[in-house]
Each structure stands twice: as C-alpha cells, then as structure tokens.
N, CA and C atoms as an extended XYZ file, in Angstrom:
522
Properties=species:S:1:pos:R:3:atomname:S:1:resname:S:1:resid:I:1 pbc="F F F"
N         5.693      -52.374      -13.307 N   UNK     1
C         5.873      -51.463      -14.417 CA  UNK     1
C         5.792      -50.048      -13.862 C   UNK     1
N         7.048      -48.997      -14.169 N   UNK     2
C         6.859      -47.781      -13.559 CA  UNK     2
C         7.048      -46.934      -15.105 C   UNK     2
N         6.289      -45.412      -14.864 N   UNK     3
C         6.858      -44.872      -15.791 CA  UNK     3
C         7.982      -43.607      -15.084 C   UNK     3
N         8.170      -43.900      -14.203 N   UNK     4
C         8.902      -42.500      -13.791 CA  UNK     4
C         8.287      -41.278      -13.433 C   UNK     4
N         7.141      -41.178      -12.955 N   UNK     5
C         5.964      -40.030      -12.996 CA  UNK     5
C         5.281      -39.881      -12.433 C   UNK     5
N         4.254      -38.797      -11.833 N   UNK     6
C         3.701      -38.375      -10.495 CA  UNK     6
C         2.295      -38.938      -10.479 C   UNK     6
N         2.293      -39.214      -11.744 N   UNK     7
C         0.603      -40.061      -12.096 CA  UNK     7
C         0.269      -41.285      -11.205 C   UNK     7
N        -0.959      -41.373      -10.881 N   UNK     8
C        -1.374      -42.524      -10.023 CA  UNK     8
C        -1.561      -43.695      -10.542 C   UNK     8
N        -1.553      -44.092      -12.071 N   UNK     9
C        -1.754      -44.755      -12.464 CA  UNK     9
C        -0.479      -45.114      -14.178 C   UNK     9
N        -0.523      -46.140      -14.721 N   UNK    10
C         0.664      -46.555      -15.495 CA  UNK    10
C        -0.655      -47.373      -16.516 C   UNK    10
N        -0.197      -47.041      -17.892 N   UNK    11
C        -1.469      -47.417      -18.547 CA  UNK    11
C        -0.196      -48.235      -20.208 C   UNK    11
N        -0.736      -49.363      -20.439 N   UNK    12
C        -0.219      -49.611      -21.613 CA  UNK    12
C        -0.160      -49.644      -23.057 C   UNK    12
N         0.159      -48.489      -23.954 N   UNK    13
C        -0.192      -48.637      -25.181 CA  UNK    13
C         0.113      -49.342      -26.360 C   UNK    13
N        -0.551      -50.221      -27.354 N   UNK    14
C         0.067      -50.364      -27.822 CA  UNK    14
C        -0.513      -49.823      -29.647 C   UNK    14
N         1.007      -49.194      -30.385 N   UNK    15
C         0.724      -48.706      -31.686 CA  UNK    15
C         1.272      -49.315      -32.564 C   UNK    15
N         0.354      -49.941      -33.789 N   UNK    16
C         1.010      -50.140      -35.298 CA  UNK    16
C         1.374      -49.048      -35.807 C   UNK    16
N         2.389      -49.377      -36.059 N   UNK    17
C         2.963      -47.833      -36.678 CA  UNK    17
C         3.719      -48.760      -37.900 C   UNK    17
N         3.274      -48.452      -39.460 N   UNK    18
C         4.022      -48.358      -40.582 CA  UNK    18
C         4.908      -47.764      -41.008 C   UNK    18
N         6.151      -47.916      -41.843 N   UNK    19
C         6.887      -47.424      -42.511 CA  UNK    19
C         6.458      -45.461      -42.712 C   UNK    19
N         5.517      -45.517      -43.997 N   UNK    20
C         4.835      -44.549      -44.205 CA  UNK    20
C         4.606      -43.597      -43.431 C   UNK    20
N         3.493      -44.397      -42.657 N   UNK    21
C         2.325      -43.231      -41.923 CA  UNK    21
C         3.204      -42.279      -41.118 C   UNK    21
N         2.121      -41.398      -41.254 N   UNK    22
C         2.638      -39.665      -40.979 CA  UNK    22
C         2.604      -39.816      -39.620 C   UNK    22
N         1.659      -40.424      -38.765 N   UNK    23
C         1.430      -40.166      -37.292 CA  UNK    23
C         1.259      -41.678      -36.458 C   UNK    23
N         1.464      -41.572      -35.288 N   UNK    24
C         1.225      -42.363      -33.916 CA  UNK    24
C        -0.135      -42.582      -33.804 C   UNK    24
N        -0.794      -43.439      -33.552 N   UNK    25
C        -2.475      -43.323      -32.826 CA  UNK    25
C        -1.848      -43.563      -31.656 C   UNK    25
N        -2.116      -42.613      -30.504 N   UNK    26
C        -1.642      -43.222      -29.399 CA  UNK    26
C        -3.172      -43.539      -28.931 C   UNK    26
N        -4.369      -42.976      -28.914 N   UNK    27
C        -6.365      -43.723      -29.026 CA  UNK    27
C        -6.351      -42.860      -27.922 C   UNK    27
N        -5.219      -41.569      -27.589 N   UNK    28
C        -5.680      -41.421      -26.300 CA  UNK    28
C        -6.794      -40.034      -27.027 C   UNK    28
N        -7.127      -39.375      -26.177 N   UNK    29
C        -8.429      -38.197      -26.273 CA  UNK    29
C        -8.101      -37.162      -25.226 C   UNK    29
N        -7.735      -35.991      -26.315 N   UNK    30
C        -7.688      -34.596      -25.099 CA  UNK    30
C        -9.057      -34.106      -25.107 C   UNK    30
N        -8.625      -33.980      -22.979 N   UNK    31
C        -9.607      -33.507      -22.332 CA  UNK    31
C        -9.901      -32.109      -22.455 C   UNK    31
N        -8.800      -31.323      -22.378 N   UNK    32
C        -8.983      -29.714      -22.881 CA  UNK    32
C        -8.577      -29.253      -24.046 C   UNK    32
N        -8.829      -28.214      -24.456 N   UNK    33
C        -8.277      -27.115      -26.396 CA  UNK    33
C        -7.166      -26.692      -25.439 C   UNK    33
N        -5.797      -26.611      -26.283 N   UNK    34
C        -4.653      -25.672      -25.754 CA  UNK    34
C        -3.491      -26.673      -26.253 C   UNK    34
N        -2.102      -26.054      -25.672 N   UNK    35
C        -1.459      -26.855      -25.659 CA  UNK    35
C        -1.135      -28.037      -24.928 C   UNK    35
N        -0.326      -29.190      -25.410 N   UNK    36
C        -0.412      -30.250      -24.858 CA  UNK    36
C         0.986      -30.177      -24.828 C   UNK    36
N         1.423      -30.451      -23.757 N   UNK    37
C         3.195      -31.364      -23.784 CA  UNK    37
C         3.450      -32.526      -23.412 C   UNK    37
N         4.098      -32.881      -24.796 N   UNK    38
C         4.290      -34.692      -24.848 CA  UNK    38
C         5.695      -35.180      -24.139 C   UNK    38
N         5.904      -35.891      -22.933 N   UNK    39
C         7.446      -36.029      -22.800 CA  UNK    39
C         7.153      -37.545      -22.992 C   UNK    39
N         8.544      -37.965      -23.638 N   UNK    40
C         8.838      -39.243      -23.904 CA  UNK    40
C         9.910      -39.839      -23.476 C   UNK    40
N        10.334      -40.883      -22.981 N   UNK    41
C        11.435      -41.071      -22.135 CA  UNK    41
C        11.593      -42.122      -22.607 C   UNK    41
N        12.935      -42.807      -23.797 N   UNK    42
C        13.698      -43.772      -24.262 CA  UNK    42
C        14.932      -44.085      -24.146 C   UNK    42
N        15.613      -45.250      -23.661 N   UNK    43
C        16.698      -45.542      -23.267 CA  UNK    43
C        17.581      -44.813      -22.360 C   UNK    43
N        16.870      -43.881      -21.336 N   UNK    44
C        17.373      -42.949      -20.346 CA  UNK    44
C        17.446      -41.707      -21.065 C   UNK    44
N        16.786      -41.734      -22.283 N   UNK    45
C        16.764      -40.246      -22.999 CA  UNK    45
C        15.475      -39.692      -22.885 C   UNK    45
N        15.358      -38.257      -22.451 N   UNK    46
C        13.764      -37.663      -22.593 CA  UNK    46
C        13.742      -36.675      -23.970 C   UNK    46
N        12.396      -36.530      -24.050 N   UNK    47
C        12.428      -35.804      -25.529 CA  UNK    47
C        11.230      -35.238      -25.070 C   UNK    47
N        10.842      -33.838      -25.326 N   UNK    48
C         9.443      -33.500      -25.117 CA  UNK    48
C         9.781      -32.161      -26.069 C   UNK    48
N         7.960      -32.460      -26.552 N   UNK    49
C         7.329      -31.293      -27.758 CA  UNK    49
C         5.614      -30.669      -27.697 C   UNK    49
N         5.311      -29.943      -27.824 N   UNK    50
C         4.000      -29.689      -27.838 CA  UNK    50
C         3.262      -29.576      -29.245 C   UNK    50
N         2.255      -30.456      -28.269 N   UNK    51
C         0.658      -30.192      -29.700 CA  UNK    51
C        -0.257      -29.573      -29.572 C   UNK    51
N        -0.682      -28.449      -30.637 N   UNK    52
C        -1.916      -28.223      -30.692 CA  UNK    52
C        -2.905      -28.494      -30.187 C   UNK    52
N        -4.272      -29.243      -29.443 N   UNK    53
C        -4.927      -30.091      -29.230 CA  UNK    53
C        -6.149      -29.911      -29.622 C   UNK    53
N        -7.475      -29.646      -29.665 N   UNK    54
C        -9.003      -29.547      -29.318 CA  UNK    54
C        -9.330      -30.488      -28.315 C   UNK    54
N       -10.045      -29.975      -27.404 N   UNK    55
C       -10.716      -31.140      -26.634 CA  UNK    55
C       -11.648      -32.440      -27.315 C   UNK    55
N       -11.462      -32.986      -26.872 N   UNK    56
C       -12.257      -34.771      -27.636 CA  UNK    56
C       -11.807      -35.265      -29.131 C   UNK    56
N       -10.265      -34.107      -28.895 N   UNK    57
C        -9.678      -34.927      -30.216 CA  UNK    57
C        -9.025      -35.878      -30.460 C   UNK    57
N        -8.671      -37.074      -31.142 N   UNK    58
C        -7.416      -37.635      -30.871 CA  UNK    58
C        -6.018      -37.301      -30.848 C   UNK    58
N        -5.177      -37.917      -29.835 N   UNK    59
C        -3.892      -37.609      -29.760 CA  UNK    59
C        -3.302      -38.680      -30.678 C   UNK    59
N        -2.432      -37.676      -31.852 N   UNK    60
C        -1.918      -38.699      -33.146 CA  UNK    60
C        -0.312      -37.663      -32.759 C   UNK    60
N         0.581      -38.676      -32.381 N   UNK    61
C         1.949      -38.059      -32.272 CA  UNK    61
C         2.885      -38.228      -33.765 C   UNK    61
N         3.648      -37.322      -33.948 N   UNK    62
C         4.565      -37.064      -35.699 CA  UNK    62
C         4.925      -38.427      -35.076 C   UNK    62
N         5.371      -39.352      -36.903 N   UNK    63
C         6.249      -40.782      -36.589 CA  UNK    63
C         7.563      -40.064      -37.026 C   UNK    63
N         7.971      -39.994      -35.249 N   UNK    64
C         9.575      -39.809      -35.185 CA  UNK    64
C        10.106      -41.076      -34.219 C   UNK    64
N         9.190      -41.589      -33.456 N   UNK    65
C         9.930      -42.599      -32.889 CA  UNK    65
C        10.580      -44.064      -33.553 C   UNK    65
N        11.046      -44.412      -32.480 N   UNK    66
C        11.994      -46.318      -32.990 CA  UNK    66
C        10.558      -46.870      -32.808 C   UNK    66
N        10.750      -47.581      -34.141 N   UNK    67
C         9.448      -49.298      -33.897 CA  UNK    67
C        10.231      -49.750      -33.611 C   UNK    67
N         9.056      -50.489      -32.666 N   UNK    68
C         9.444      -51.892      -31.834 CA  UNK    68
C        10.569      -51.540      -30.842 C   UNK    68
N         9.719      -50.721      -30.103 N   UNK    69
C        10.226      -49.672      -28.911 CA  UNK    69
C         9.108      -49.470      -27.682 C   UNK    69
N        10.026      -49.592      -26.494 N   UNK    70
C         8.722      -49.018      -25.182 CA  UNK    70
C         9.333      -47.362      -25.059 C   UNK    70
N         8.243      -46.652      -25.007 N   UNK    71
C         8.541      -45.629      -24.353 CA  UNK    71
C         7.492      -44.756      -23.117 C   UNK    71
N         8.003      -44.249      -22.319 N   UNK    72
C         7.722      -44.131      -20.899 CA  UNK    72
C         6.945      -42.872      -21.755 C   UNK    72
N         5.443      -42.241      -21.321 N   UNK    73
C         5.430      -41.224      -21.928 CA  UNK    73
C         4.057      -40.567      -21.229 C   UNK    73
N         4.550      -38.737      -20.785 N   UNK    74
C         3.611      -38.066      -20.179 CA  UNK    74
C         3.155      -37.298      -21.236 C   UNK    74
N         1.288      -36.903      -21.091 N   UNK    75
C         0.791      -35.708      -21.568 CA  UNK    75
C         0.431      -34.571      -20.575 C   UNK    75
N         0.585      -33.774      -20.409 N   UNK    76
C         0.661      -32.490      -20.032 CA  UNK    76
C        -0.639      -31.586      -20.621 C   UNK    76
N        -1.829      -31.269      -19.933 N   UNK    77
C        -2.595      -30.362      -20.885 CA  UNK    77
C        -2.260      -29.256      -20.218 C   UNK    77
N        -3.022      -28.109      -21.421 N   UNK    78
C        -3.142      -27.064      -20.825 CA  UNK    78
C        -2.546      -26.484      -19.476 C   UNK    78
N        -3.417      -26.658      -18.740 N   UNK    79
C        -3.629      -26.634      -17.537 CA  UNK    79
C        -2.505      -27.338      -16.376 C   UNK    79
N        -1.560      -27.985      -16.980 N   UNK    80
C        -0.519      -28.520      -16.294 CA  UNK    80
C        -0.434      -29.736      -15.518 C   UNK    80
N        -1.831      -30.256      -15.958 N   UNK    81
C        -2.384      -31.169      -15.188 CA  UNK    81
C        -1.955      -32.867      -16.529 C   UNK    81
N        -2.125      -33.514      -15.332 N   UNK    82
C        -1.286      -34.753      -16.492 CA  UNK    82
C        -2.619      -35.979      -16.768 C   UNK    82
N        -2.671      -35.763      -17.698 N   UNK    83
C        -3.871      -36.766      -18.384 CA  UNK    83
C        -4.734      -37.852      -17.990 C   UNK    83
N        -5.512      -37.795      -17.941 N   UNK    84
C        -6.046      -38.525      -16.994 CA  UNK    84
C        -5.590      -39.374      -15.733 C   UNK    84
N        -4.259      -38.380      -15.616 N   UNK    85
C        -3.953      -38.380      -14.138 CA  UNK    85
C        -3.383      -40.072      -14.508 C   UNK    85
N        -2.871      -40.098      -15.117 N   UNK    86
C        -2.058      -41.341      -15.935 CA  UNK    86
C        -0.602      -41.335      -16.822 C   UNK    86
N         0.178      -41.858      -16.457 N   UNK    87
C         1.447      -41.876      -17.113 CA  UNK    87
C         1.037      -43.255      -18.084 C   UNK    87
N         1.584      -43.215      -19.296 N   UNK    88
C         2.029      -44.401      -20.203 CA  UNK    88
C         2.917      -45.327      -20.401 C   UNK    88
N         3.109      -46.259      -21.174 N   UNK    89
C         3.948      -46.977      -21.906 CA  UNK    89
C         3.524      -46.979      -23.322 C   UNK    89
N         3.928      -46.491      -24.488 N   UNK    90
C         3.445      -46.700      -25.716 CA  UNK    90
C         4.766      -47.418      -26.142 C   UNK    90
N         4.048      -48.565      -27.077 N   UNK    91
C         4.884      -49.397      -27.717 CA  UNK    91
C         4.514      -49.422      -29.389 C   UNK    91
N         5.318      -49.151      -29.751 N   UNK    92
C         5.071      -48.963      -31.594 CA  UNK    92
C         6.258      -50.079      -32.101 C   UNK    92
N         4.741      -50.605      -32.561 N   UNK    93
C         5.057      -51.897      -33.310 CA  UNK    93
C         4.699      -52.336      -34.571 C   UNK    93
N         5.649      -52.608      -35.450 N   UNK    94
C         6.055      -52.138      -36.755 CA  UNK    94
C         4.999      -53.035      -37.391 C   UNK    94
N         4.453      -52.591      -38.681 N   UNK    95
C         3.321      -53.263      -39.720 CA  UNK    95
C         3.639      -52.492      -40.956 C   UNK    95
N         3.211      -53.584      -41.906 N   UNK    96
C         3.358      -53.194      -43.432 CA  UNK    96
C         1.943      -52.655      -43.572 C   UNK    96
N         0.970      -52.769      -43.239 N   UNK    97
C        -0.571      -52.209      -43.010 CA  UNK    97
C        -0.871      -51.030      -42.881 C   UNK    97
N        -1.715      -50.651      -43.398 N   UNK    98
C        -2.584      -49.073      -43.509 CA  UNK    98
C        -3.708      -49.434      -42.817 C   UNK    98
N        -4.115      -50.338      -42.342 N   UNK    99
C        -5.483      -50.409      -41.420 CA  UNK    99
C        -5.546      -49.376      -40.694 C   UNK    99
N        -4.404      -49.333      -39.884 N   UNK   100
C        -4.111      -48.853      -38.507 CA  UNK   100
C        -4.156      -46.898      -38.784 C   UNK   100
N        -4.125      -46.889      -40.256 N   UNK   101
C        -3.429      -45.636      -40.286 CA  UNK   101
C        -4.418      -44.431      -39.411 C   UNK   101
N        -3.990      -43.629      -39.249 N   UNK   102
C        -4.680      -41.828      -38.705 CA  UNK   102
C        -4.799      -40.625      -39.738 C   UNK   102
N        -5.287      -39.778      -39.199 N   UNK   103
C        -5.203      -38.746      -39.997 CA  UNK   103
C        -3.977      -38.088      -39.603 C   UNK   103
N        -2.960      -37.469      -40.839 N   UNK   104
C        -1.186      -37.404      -40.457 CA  UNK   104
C        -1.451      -36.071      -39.367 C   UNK   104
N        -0.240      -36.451      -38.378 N   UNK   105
C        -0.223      -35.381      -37.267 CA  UNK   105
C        -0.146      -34.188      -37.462 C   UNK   105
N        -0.241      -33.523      -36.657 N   UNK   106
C         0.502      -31.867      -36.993 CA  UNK   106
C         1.446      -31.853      -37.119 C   UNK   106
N         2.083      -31.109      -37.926 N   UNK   107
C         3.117      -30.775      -38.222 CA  UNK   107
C         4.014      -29.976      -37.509 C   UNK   107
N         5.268      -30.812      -37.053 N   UNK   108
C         6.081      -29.704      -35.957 CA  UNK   108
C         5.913      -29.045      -35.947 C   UNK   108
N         5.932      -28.348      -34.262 N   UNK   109
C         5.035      -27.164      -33.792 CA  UNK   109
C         4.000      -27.019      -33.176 C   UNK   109
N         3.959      -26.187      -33.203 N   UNK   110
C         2.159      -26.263      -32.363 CA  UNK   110
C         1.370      -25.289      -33.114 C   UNK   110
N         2.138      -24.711      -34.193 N   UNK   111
C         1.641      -23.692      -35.146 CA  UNK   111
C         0.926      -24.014      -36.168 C   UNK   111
N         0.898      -25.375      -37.163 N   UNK   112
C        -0.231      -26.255      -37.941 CA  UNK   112
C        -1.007      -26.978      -37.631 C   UNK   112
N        -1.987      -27.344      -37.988 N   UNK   113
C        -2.802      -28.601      -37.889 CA  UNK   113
C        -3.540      -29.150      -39.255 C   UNK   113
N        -3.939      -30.089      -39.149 N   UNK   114
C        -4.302      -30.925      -40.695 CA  UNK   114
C        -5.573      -30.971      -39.907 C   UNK   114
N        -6.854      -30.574      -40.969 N   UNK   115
C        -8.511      -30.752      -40.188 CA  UNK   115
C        -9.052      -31.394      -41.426 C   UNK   115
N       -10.036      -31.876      -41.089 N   UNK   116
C       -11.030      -32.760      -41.951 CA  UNK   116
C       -12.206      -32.189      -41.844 C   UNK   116
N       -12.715      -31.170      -43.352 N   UNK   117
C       -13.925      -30.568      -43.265 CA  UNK   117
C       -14.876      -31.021      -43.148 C   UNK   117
N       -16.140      -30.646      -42.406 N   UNK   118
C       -17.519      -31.410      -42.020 CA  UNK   118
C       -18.247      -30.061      -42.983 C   UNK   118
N       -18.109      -29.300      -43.809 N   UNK   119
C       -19.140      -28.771      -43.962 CA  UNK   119
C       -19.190      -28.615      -45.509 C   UNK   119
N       -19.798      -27.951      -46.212 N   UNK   120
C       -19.640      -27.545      -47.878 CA  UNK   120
C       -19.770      -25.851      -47.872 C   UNK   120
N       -19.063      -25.267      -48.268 N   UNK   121
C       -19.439      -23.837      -48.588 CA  UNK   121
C       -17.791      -23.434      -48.692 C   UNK   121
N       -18.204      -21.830      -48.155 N   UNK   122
C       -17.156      -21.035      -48.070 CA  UNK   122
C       -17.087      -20.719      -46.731 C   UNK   122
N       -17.258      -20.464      -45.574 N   UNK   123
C       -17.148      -20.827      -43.950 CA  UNK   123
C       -16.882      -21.989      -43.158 C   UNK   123
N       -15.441      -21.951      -42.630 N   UNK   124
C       -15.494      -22.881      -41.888 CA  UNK   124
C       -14.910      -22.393      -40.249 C   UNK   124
N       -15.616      -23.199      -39.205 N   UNK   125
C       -15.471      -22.754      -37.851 CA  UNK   125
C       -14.005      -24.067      -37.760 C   UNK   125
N       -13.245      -23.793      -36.419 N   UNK   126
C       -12.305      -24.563      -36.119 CA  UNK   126
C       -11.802      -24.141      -34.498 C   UNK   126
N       -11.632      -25.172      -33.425 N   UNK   127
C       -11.328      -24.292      -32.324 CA  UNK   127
C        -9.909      -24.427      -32.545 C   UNK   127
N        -8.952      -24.566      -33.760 N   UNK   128
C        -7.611      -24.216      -34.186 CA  UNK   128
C        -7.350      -23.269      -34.571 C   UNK   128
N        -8.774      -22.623      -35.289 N   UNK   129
C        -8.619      -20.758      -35.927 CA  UNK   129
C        -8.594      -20.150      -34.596 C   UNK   129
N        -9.068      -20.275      -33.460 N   UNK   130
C        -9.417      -19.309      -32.294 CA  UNK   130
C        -8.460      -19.012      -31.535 C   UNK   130
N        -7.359      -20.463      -31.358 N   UNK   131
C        -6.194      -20.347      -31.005 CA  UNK   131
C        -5.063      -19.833      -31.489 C   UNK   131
N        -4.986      -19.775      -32.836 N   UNK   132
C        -4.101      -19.374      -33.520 CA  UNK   132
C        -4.373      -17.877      -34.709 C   UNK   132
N        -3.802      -16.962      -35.010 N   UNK   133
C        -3.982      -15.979      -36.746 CA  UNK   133
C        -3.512      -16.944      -37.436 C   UNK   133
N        -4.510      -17.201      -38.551 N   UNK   134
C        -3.618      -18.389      -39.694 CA  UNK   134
C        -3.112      -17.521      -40.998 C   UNK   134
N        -2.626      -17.697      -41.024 N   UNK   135
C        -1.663      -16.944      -42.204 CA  UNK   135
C        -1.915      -17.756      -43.665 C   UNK   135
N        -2.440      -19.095      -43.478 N   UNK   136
C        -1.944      -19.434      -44.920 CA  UNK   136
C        -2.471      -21.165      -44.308 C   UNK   136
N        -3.944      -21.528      -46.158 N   UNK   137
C        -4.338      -22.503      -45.681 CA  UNK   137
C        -4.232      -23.242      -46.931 C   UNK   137
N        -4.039      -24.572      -46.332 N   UNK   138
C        -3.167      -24.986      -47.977 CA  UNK   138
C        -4.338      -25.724      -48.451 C   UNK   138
N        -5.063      -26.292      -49.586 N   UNK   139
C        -5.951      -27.026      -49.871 CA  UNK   139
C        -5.509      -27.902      -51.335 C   UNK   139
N        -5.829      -29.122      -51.413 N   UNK   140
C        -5.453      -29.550      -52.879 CA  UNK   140
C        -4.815      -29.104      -53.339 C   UNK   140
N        -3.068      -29.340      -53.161 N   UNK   141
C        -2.160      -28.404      -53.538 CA  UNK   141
C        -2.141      -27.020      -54.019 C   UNK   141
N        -3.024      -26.430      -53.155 N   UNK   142
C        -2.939      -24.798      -53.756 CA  UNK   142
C        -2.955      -24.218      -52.147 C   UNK   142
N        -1.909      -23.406      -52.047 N   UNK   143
C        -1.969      -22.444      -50.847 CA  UNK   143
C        -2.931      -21.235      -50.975 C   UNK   143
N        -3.200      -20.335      -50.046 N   UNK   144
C        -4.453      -19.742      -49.890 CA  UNK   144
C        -3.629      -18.615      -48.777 C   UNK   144
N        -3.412      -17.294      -48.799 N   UNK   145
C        -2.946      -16.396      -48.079 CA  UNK   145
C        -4.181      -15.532      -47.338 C   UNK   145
N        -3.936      -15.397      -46.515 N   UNK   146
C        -4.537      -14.386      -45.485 CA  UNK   146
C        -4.911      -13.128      -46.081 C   UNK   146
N        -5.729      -12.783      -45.921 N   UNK   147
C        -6.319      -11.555      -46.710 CA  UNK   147
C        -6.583      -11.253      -48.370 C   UNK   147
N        -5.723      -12.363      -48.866 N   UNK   148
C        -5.888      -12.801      -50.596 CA  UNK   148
C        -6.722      -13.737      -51.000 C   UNK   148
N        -6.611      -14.666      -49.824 N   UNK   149
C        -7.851      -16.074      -50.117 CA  UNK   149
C        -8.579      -16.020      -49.341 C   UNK   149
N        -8.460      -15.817      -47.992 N   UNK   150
C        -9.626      -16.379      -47.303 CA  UNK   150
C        -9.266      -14.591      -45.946 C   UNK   150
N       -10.526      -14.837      -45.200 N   UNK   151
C       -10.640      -13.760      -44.272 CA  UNK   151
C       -10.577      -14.367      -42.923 C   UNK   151
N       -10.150      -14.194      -41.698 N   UNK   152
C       -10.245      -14.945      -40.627 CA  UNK   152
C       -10.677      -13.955      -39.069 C   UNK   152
N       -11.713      -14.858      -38.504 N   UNK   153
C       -12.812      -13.727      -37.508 CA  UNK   153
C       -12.490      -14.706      -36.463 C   UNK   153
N       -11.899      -14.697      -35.502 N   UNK   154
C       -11.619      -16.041      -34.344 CA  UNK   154
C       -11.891      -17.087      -34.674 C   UNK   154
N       -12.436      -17.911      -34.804 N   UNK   155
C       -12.453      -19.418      -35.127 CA  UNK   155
C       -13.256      -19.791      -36.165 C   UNK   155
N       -13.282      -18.838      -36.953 N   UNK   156
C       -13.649      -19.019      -38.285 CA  UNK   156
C       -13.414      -18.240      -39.104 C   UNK   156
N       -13.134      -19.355      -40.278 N   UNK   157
C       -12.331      -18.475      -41.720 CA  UNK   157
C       -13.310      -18.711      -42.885 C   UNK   157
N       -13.145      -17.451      -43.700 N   UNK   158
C       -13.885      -17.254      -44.856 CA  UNK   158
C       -13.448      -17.184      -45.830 C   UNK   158
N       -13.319      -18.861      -46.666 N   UNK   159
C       -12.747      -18.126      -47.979 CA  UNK   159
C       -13.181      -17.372      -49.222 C   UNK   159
N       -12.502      -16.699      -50.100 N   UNK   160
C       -13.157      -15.807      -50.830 CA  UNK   160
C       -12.521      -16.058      -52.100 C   UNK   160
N       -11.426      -17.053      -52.396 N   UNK   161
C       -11.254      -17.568      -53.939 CA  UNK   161
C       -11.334      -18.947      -53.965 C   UNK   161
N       -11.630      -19.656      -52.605 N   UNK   162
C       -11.585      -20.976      -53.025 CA  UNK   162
C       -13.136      -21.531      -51.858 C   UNK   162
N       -13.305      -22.634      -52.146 N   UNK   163
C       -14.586      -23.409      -51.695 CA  UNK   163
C       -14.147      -24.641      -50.490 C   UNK   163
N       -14.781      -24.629      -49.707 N   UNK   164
C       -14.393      -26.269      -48.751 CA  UNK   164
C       -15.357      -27.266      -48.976 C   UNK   164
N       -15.293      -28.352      -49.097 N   UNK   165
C       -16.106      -29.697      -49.180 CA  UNK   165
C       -16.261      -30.558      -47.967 C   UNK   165
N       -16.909      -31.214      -47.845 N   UNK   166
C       -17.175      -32.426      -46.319 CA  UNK   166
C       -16.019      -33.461      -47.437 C   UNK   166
N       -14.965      -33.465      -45.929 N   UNK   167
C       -14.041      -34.978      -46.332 CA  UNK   167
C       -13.073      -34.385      -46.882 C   UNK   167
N       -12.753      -33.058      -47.139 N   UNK   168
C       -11.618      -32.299      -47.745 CA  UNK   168
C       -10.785      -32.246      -46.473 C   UNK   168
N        -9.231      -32.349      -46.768 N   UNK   169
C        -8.200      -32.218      -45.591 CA  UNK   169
C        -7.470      -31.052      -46.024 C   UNK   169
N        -7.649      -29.898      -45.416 N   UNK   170
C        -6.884      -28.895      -45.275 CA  UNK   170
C        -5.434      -28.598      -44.153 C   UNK   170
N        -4.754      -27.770      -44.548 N   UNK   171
C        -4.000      -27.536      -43.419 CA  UNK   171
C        -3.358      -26.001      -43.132 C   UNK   171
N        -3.817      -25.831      -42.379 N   UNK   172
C        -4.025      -24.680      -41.592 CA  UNK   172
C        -2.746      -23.999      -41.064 C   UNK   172
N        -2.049      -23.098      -41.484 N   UNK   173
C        -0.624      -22.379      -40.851 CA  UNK   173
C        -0.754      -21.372      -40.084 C   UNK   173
N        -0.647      -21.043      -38.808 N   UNK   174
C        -0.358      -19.531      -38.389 CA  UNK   174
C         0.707      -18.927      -38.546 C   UNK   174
C-alpha cells in the first residue's frame, strides 16, 4: 500500500460517512493551531484545501467526497511538516446512521469555524478568535456583528446583546 508521499509511514482510515452529515471524522488530532493543508488524491486526481485547526482538535473534513471511495490523503500543518510524519488512506463508507456523526466541519475556507461553548456568560476565549478578526458570530439563528453585538480582544470575544451557554454551537466568521 503506497500513498504517493514523503511520509515514513501509510496509515489506514476508515469513515462512516452518511448521506446528511456535514463532516468526515477522519479521528485524526492536530498537533499544532494554524493552518492545515489537506491534499487528497482520487482516481489520479488531487484536490487540496485548508483548515483552520487548534491543536488537540479533531480533524473533521467538509462531506465533499465519493462514499465508498479510497483516497490517498496528506495533512500539512502549520509548519509544513506532514502529520505525524504519516501519509493516509481514508475510506468513507456509506451508512444510514448518525452514530458516527461529528460536530459539522468548517465551513469552506479557513475563515469559519463551528465551536461548542464550555462556558455560561458573556466571555468567551477561542484559539480561533486569536487567529482570526471575526466579523460576525452567528448563534441560534441570530447573527451578531462586530462592534454591534459582541467586542473582540485576541482570543476572546465579548458579547454585549446576546449571552453564551455550555453546549451552545456557535459559528464564528472573520
């Protein structure tokens, strides 16, 4: 098994991926905050995009790929360095099931992310605010503008017409 790649090692994934669901679990875990570049290599075709990341987060890729598909596939952090020094095979393999599901990916780009609040108040820290000016944070269908809703100090934003909860999923725009 090769993936085509400078990595010392070839690792095999495999993903339920539903109809539905918003994202990939690929179970892998970035090692550094920054960007990540994903290349994917199917049927002699490459495709590569970057994600957002935090370190010790999971890597959940957008469901744009074919189920019931191999694909050859490098991560790239930051740093240029390739993931645990490991190339892939992820195989997404089709289920009617939500077991499997993730929290939905970012949203093309490297400019959103979807977070899951741990706290209750009006402050929340994020190492996604530090990386990015967020312009606009959407909550329970209500958007939230920069300087109208909430205030933002490097990696933490303050809102000032609306409240955050533990278990609330926001999403975050720069």
């Amino acid at each position: 098994m090769s993936c085509n790649c400078t990595g010392t090692l070839v690792e095999c994934i495999k993903s339920y991926v539903g109809p539905c669901d918003l994202g990939i679990n690929t179970g892998l875990i970035a090692e550094q905050t920054g960007n990540h570049l994903i290349m994917l290599m199917f049927n002699g075709v490459s495709t590569q995009f970057t994600l957002a990341i935090a370190a010790d987060e999971l890597i959940v890729l957008p469901n744009t790929l074919n189920n019931n598909a191999v694909f050859d596939m490098q991560v790239f952090q930051p740093d240029n360095t390739l993931l645990n020094d490991t190339c892939y095979q992820l195989r997404t393999i089709v289920t009617l099931s939500n077991e499997n599901a993730q929290m939905p990916p970012n949203p093309a780009g490297t400019d959103k992310k979807f977070i899951t609040v741990t706290v209750d108040g009006t402050t929340l820290t994020d190492v996604f605010f530090g990386l990015h000016d967020i312009s606009e944070i959407d909550t329970d269908n209500q958007a939230y503008l920069r300087d109208v809703g909430f205030t933002q100090s490097g990696a933490t934003i303050t809102a000032l017409s609306f409240g955050f909860y533990v278990g609330q999923v926001i999403l975050a725009k720069a």
